[in-house]
Backbone bond lengths (Angstrom), bond angles and torsions (degrees), N, CA, C in turn:
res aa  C-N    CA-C-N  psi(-1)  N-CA   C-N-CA  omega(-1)  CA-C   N-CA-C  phi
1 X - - - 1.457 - - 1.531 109.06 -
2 X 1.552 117.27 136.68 1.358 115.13 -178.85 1.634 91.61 -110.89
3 X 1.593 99.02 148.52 1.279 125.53 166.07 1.824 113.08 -84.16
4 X 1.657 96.94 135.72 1.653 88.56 161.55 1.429 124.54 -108.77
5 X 1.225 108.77 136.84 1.603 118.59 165.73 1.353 115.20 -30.34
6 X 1.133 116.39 138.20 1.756 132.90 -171.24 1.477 96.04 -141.94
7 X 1.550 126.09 121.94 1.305 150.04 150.81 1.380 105.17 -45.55
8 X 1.281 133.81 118.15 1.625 129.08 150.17 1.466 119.92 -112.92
9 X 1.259 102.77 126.68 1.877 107.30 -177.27 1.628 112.14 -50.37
10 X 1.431 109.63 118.65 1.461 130.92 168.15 1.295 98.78 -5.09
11 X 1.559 108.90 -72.70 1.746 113.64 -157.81 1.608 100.25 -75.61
12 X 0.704 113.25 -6.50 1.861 98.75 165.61 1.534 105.61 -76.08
13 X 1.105 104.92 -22.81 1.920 96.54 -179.23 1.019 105.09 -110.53
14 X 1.278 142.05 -40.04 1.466 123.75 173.15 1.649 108.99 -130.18
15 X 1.121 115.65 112.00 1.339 126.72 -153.89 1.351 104.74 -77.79
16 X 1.608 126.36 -39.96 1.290 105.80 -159.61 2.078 74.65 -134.56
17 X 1.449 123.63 126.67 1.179 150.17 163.98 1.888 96.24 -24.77
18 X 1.500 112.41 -83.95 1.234 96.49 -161.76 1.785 116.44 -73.28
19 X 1.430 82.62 -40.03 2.070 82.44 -173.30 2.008 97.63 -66.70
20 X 0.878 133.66 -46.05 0.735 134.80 160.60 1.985 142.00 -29.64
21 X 1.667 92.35 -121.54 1.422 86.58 168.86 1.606 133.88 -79.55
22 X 1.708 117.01 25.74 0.810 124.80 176.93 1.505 115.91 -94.59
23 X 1.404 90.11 -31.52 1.710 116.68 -162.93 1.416 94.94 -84.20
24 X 1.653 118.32 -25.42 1.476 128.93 -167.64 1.342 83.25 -72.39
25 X 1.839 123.86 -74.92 1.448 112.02 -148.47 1.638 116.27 -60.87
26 X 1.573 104.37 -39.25 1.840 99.56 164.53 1.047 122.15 4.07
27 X 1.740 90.48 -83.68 1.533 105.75 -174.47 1.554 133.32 -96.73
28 X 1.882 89.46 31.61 1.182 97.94 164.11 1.645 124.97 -149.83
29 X 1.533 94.09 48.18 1.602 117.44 -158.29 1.059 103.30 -47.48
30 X 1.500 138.44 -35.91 1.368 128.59 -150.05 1.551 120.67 -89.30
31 X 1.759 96.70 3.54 1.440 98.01 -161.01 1.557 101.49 -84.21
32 X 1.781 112.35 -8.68 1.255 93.28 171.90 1.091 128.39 -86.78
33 X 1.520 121.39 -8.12 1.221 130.87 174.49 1.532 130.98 -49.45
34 X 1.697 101.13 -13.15 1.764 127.99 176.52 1.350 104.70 -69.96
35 X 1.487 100.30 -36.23 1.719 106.71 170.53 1.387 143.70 -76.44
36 X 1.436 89.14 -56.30 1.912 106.15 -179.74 1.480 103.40 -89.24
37 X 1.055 104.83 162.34 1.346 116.74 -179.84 1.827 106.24 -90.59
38 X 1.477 107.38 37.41 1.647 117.55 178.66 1.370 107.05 -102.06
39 X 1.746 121.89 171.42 1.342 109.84 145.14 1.654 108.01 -125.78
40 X 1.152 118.47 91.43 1.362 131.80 178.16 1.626 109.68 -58.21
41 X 1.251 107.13 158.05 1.452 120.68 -164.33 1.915 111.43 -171.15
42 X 1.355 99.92 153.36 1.548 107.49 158.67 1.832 96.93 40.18
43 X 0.825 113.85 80.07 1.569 131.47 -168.05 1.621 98.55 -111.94
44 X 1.478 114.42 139.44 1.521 114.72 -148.20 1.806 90.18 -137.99
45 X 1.473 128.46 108.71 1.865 128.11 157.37 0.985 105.49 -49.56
46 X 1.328 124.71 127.32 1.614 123.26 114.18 1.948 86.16 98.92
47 X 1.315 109.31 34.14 1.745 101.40 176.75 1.640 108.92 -71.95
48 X 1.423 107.52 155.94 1.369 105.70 172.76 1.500 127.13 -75.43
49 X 1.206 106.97 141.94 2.178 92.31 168.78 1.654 100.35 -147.41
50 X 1.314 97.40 74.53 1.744 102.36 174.96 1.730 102.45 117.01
51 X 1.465 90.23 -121.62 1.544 112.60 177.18 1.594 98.38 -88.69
52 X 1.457 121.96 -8.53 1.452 96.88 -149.18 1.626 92.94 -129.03
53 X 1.566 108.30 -175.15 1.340 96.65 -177.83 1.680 113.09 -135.55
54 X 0.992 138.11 148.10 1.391 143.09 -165.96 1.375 122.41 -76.75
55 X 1.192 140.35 128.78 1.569 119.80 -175.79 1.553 103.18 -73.11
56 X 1.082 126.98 -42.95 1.381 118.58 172.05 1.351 104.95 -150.47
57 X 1.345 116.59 163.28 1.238 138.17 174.95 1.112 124.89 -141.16
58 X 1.641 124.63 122.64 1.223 110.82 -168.19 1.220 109.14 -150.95
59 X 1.779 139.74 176.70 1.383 124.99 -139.40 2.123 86.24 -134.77
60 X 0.836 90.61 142.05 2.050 114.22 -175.61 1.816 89.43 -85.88
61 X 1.466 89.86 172.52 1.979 87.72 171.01 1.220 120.21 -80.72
62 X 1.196 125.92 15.71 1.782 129.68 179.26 1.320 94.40 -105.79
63 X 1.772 142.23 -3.41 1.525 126.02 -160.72 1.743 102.43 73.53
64 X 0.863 126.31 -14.56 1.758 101.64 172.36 0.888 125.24 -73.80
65 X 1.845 133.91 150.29 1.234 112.00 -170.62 1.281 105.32 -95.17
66 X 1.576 103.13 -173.50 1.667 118.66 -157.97 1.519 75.52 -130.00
67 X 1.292 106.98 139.23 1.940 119.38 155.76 1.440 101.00 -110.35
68 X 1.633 101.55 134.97 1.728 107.56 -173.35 1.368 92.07 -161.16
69 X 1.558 84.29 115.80 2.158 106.24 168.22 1.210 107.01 -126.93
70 X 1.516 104.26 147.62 1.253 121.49 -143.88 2.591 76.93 -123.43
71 X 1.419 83.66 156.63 1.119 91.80 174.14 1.852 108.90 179.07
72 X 1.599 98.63 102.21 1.680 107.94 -166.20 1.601 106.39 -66.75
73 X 1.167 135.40 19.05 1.364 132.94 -177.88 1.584 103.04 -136.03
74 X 1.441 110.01 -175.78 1.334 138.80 176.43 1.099 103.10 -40.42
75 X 1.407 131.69 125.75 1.318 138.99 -179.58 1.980 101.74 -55.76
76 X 1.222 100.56 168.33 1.856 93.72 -171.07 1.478 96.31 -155.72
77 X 0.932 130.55 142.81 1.959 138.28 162.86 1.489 103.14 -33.06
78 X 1.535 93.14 -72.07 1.816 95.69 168.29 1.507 122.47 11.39
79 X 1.585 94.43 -79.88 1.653 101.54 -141.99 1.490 87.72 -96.29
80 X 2.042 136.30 -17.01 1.478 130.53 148.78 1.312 106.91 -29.20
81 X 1.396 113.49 -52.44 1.342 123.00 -162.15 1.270 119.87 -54.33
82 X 1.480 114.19 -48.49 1.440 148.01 -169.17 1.942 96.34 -70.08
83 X 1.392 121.17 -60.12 1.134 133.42 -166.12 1.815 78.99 -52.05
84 X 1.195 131.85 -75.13 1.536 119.08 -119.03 1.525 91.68 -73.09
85 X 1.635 100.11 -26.10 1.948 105.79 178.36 1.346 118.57 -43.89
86 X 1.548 93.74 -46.60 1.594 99.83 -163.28 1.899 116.19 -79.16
87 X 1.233 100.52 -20.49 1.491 126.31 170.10 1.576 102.80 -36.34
88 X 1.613 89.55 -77.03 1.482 118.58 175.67 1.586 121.22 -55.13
89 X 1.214 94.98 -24.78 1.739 86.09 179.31 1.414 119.71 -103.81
90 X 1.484 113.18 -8.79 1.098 114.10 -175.14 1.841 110.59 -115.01
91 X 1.414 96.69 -2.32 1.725 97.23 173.63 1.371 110.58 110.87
92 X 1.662 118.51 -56.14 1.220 122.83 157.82 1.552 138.25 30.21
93 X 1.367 121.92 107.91 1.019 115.30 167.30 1.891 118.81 -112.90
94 X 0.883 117.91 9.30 1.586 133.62 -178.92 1.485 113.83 -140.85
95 X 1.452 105.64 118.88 1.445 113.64 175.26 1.420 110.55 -120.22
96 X 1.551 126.85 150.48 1.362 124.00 -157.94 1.678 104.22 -145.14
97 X 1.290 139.11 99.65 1.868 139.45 -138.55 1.468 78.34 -126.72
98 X 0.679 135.01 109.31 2.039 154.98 133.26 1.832 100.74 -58.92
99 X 1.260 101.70 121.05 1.209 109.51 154.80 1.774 118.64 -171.56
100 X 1.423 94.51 163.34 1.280 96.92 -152.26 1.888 97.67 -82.72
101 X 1.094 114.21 -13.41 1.502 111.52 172.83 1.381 130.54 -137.39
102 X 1.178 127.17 74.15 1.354 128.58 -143.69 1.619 109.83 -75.28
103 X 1.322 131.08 109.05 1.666 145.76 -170.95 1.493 96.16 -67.09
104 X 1.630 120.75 129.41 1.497 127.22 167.44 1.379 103.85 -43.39
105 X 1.505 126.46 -26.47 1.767 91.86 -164.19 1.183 101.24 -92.05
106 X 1.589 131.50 -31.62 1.256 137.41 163.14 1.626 127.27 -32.20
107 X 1.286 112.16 -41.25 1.518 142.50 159.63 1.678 113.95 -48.57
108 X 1.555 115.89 -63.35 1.149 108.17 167.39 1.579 120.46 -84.74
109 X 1.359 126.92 5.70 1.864 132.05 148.08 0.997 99.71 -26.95
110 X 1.486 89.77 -81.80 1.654 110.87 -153.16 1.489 108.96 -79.14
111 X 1.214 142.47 -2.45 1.274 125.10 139.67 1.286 136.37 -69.96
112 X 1.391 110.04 -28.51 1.763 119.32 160.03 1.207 108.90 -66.57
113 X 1.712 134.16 -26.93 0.854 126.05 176.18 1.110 115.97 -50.69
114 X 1.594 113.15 -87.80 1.728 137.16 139.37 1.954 109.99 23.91
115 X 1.542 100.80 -63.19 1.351 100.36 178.67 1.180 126.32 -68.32
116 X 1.623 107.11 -39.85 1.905 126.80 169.16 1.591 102.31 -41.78
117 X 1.473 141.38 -1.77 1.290 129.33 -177.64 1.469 136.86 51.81
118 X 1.979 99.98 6.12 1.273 107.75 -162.82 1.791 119.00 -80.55
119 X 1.196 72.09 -26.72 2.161 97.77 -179.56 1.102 99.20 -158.12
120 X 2.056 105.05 168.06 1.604 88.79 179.25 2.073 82.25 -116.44
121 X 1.452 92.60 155.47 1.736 91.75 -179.36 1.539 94.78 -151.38
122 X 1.840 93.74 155.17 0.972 106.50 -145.18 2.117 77.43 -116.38
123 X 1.552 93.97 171.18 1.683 98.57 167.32 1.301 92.08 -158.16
124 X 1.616 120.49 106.11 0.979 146.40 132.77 1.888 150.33 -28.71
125 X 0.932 130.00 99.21 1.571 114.84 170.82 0.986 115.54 -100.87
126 X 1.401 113.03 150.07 1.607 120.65 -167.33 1.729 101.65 -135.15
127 X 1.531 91.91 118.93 2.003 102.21 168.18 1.449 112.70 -126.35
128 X 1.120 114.27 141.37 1.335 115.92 150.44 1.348 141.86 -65.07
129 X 1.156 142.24 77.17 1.302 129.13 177.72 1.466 119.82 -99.77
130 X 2.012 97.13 177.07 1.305 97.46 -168.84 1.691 97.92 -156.38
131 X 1.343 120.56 147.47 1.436 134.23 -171.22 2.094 105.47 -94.87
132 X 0.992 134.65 73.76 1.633 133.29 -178.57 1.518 90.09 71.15
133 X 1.218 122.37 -149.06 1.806 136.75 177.57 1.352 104.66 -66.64
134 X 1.060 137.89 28.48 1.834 127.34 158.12 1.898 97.88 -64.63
135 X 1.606 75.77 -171.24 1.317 79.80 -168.48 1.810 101.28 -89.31
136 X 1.530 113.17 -177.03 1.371 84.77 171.78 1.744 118.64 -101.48
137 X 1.371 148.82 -179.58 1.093 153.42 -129.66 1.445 121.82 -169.11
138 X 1.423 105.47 104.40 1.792 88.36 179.33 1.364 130.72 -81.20
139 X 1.399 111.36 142.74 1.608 123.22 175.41 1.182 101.26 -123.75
140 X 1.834 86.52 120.21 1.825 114.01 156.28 1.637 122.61 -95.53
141 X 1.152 114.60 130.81 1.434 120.52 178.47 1.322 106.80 -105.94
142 X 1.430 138.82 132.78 1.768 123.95 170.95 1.635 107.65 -91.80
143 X 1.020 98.58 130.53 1.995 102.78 -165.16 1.636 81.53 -92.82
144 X 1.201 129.75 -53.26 1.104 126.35 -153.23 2.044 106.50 -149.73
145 X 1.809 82.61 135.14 1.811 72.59 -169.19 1.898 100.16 -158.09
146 X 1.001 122.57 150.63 1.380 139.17 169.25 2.048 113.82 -14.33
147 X 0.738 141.96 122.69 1.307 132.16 179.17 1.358 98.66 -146.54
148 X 1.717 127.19 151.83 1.240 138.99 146.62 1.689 115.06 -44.72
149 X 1.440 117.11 -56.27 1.090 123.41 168.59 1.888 127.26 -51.60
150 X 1.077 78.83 -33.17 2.272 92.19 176.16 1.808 78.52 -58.19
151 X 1.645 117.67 -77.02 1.056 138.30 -149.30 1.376 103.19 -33.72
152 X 1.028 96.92 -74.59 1.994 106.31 166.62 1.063 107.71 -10.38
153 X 1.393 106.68 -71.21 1.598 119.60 -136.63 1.390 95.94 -76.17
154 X 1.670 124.27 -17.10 1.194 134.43 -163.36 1.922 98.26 -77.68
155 X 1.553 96.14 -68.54 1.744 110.92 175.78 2.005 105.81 -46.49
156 X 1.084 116.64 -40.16 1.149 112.68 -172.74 1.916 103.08 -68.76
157 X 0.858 112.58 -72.35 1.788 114.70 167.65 1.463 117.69 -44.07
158 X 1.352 106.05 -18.27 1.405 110.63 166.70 1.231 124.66 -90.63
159 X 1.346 132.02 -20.99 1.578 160.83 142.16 1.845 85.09 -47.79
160 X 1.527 131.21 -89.11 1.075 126.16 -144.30 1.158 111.13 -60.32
161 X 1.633 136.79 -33.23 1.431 141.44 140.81 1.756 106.02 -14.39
162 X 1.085 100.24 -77.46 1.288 109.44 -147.45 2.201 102.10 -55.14
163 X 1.170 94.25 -51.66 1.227 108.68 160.00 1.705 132.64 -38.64
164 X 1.072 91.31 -65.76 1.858 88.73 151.55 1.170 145.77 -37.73
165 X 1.514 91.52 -41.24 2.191 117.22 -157.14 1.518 70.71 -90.38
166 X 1.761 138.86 -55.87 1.194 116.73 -170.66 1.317 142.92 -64.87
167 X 1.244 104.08 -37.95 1.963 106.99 155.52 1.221 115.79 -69.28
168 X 1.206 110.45 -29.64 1.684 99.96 166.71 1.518 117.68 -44.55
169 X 1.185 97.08 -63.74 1.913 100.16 179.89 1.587 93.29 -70.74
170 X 1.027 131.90 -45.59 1.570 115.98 -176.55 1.677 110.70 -30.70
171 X 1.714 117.68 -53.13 1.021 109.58 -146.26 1.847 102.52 -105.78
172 X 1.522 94.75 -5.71 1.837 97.84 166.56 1.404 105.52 -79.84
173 X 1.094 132.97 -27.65 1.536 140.15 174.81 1.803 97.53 -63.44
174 X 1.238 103.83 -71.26 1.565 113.72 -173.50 1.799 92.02 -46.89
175 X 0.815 138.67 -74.58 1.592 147.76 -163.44 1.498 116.02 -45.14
176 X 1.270 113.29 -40.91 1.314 139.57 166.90 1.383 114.95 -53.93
177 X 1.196 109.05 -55.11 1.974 116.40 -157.32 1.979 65.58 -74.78
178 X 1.254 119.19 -78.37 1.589 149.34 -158.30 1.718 95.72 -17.75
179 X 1.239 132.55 -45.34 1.548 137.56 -173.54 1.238 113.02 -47.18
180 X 1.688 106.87 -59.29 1.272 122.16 -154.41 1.798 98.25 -71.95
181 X 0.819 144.07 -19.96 1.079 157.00 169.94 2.167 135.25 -77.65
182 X 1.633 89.74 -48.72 1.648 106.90 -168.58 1.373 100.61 -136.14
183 X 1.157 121.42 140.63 1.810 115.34 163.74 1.493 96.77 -97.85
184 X 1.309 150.15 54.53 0.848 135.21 -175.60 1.491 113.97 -109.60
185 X 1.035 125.08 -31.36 1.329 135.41 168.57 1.635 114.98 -109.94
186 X 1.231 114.78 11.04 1.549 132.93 -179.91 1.209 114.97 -36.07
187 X 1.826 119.29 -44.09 1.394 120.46 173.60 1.234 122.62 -113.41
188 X 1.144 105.27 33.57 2.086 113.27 170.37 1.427 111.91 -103.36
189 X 1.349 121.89 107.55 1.447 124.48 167.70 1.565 129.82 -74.15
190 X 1.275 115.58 139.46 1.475 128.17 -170.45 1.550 112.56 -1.86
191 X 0.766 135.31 -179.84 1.594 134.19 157.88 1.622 100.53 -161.40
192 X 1.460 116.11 138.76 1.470 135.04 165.66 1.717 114.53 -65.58
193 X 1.320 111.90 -22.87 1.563 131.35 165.41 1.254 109.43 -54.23
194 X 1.891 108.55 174.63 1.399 128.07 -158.80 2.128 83.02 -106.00
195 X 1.021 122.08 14.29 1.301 111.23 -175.05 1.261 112.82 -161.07
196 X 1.777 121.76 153.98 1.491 112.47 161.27 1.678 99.40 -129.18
197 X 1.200 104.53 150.27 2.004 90.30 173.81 1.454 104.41 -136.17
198 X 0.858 134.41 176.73 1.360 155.82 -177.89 1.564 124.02 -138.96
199 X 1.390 140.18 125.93 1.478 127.46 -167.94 1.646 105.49 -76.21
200 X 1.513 125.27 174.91 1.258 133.06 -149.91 1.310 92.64 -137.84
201 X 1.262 125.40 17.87 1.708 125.38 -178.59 1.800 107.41 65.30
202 X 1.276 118.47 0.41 1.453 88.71 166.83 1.562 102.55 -136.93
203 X 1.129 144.60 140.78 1.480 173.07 -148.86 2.063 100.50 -48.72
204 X 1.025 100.02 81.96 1.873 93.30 179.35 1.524 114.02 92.79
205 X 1.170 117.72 39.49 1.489 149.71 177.33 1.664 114.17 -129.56
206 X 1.082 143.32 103.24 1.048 147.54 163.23 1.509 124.19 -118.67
207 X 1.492 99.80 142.65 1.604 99.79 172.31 1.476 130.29 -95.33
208 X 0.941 116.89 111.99 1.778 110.10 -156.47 1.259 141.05 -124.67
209 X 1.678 130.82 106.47 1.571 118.73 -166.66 1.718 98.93 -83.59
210 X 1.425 97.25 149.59 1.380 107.45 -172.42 1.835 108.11 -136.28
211 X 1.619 130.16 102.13 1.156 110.10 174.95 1.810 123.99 -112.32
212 X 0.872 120.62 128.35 1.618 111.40 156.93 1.749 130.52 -76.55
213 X 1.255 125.59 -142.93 1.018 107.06 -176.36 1.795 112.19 -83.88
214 X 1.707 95.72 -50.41 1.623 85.50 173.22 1.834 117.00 -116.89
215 X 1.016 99.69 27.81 1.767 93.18 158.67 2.138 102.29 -158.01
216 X 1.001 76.95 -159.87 1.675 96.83 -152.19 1.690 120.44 -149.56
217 X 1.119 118.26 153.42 1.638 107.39 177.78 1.667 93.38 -145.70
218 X 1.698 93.43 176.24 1.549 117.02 -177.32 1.511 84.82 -137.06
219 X 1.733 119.92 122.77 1.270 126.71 -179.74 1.299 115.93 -128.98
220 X 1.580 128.43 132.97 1.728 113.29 128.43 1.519 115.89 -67.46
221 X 0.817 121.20 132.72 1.746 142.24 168.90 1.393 104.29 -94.05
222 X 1.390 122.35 130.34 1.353 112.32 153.30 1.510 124.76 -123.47
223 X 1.390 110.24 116.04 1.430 105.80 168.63 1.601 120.93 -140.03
224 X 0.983 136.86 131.48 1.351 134.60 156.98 1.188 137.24 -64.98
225 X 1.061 123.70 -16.33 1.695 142.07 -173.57 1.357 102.55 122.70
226 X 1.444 102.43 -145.97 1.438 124.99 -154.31 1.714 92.24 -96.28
227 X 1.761 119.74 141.05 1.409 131.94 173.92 1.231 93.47 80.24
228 X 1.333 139.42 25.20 1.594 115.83 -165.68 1.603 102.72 -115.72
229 X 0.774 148.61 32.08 1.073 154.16 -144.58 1.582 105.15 -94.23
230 X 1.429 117.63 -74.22 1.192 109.23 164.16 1.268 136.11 -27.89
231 X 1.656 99.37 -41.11 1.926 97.69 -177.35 1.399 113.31 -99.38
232 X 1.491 107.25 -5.16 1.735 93.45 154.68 1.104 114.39 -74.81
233 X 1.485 136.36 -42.07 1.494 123.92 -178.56 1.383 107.75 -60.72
234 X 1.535 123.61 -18.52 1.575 117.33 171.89 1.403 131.36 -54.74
235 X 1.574 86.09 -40.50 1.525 120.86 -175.15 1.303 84.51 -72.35
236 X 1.232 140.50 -89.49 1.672 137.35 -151.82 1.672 111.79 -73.70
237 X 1.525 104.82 10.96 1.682 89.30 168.59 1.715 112.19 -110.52
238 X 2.351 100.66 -18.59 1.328 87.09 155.28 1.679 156.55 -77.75
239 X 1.936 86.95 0.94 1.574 119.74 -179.90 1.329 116.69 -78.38
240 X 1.563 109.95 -45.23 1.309 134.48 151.25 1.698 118.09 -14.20
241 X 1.655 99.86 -62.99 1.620 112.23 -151.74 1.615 88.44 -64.31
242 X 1.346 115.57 -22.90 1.590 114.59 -157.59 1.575 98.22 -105.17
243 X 1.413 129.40 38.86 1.031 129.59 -170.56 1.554 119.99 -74.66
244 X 1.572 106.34 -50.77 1.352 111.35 -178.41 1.835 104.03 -56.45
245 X 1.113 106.53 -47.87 1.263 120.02 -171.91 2.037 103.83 -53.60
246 X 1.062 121.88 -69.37 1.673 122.60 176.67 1.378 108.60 -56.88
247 X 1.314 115.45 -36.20 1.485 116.94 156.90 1.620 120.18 -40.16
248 X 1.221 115.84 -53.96 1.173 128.84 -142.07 1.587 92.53 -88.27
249 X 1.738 124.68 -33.99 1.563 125.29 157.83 0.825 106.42 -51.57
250 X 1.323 114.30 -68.91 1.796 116.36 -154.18 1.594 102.37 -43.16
251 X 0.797 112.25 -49.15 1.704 111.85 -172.61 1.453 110.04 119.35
252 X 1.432 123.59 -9.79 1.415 127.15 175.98 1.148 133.88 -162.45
253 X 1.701 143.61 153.57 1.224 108.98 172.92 1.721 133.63 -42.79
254 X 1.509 109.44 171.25 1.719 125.60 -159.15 1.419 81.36 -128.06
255 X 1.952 105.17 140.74 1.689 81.19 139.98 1.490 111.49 -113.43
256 X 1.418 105.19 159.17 1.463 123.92 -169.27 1.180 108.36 -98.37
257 X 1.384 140.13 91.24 1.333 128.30 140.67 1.255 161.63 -108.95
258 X 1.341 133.60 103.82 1.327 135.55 -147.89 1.763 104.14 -67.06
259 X 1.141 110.62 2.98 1.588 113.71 -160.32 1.959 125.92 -1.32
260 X 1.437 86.24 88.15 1.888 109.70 -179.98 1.280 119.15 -57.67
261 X 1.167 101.55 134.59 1.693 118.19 -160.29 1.699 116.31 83.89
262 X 1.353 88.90 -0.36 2.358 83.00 -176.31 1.944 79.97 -128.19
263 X 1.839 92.66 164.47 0.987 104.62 -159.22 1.516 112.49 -73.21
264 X 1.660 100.17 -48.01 1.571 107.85 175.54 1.351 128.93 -64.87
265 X 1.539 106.20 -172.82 1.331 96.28 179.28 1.203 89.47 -155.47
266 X 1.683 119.38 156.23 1.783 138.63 -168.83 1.529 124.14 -129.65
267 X 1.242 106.99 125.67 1.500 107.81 -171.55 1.657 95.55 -134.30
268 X 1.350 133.48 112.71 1.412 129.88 -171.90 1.485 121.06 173.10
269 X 1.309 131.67 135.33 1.223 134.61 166.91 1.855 126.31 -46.47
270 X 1.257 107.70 158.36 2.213 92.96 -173.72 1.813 71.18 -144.40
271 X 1.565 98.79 126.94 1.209 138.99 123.09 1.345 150.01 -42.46
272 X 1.595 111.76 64.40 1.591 110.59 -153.46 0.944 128.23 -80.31
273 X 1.399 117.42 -7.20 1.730 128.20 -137.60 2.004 98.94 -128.29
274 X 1.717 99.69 22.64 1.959 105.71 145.05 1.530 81.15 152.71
275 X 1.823 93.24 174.51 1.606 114.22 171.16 1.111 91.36 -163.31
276 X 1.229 115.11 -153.38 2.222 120.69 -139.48 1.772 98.05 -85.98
277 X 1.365 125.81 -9.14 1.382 141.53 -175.92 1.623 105.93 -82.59
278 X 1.151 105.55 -20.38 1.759 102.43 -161.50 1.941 91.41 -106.21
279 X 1.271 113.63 173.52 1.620 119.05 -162.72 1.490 94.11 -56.96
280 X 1.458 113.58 167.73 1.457 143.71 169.27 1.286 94.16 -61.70
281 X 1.766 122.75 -49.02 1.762 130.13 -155.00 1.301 80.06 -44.45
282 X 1.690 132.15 -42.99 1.710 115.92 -115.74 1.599 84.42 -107.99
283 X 1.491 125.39 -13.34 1.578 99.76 -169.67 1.296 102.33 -111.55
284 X 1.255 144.40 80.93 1.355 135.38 57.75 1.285 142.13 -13.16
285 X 1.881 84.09 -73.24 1.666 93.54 178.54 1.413 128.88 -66.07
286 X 1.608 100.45 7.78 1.863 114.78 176.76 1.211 95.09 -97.22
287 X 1.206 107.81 -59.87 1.846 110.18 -164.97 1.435 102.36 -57.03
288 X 0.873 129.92 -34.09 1.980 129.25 172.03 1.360 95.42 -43.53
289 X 1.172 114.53 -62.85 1.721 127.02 -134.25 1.770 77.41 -76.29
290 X 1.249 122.56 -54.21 1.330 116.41 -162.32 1.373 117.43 -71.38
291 X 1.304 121.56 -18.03 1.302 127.06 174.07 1.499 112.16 -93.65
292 X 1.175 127.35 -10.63 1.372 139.56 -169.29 1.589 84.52 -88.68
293 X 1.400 120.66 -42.45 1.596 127.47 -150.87 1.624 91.91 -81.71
294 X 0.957 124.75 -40.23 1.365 140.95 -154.76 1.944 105.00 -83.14
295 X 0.695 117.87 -54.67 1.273 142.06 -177.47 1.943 106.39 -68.66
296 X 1.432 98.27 -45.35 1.733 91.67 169.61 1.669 114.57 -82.12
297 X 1.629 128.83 -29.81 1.134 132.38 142.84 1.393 119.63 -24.80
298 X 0.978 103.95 -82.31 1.863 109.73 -173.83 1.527 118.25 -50.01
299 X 1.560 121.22 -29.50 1.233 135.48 141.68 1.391 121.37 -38.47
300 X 1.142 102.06 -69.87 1.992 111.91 177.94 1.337 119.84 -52.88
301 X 1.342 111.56 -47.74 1.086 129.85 -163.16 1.656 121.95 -72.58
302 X 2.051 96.17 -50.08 1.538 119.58 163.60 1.344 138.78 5.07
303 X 1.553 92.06 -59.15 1.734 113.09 -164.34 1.671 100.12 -83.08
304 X 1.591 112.98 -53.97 1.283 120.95 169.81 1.374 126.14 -41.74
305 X 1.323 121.84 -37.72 1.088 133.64 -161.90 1.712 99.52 -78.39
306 X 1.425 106.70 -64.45 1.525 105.14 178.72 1.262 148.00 -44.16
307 X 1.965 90.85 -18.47 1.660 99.74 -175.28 1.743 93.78 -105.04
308 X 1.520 132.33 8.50 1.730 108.55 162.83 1.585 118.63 -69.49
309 X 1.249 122.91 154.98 0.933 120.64 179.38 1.495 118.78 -141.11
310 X 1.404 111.16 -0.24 1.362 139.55 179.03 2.324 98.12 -54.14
């Protein structure tokens, strides 16, 4: 015969949070160890961390301590609050939040936490159960807990940050030198993107700097929107016919690509020699090259551009 599980309300088993089930887990540290992948030990009430005091504290198998608050209700900002304090005040690299109802936004905290690499912390639920008249029994569930994979996902968003903030200044730097020179991009602000463009006065024509990590371009782009495919290659095969000729402004070869099977199409100089990855020393000497590139384009290009009508 199998028995079924029966839910019993928190406060029937431990009535009052600290004298209580705090004082319970103390002296019974190891039971979380069934759970986490820790081995907790020598578990300490009511330690200090500042002004304030810890619900428990307790030591991993290296001697570091563990910060662990217990809280029999609805998870709350509060006691988030309290965790990151006690982190900080006590040295801490592992935090461990028991609660009896864990709130979705609380859930994704502590997994952004988790990824931030700063500590690893755990978020816990805690029930009481019980099998017919046994006694009753605690069950921990880990809602949320330390992973290699969080970690990743943490360094990777931390890479994509960083990446952003850098073309960002890449292209306020580029935009900046770029004024004193061209009004052509005069009213386009920074972008965290791999691109900035500017329109060319006629409808799905743009002029466009584009960088990766170590090079860069000065482009016409052509696109019309969506289904347009055909009449961008129209557009770039009547730009085409005049090639030697925009060539022959620009001051050098272009490369031309209609790129088949994708919608757009590319007509523009590439910048090989750095992009937003290589030193600060060097972009100047990019942003020249790209504005130098940009500026004889829009020249070349100019006359062509005005007479499509497609």
């Amino acid at each position: 015969m199998i028995g079924k599980i029966e839910r019993v309300p928190l406060r029937d088993v431990w009535r009052n949070e600290a004298f209580d089930f705090t004082k319970w887990l103390e002296e019974n540290i190891d039971i979380l160890n069934e759970t986490l992948d820790l081995n907790l030990s020598t578990a300490e009430r009511e330690r200090s961390a500042g002004t304030f005091s810890v619900d428990l504290v307790a030591e991993d198998d290296r001697g570091d301590p563990v910060v662990i608050e217990n809280q029999l209700e609805r998870s709350d900002h509060d006691h988030l609050g309290k965790i990151l304090t006690y982190l900080t005040a006590i040295e801490a690299k592992t935090a461990v939040w028991i609660v009896a109802d864990p709130r979705p936004e609380h859930i994704k905290a502590m997994a952004w936490l988790n990824e931030s690499g700063i500590a690893s912390f755990y978020l816990l639920k805690v029930e009481a159960v019980k099998i017919g008249d046994s006694e009753p029994a605690p069950l921990f569930t880990v809602i949320v807990g330390p992973s290699e994979e969080g970690r990743e996902a943490g360094r990777k968003k931390e890479e994509f940050t960083e990446r952003y903030d850098l073309r960002k200044s890449f292209w306020a730097q580029l935009l900046d030198r770029a004024k004193k020179i061209t009004k052509l991009h005069s009213n386009i602000s920074p972008s965290e993107y791999s691109y900035i463009s500017t329109g060319s006065g006629v409808s799905g024509l743009s002029f466009i700097y584009t960088v990766t990590k170590h090079g860069a371009t000065a482009e016409l782009y052509i696109d019309r929107g969506k289904d347009t495919e055909e009449e961008n290659k129209a557009i770039f095969q009547r730009l085409a016919a005049h090639k030697a000729q925009i060539e022959e402004v620009f001051g050098e070869p272009l490369e031309w690509r209609s790129l088949e099977g994708r919608r757009g199409c590319r007509i523009g100089k590439r910048i090989d020699f750095g992009g937003y990855r290589d030193d600060e020393e060097k972009w100047p000497k990019i942003h020249d090259a790209m504005i130098d590139a940009m500026i004889r384009l829009e020249r070349a290009m100019g006359p062509y551009i005005k007479k499509i009508t497609i």
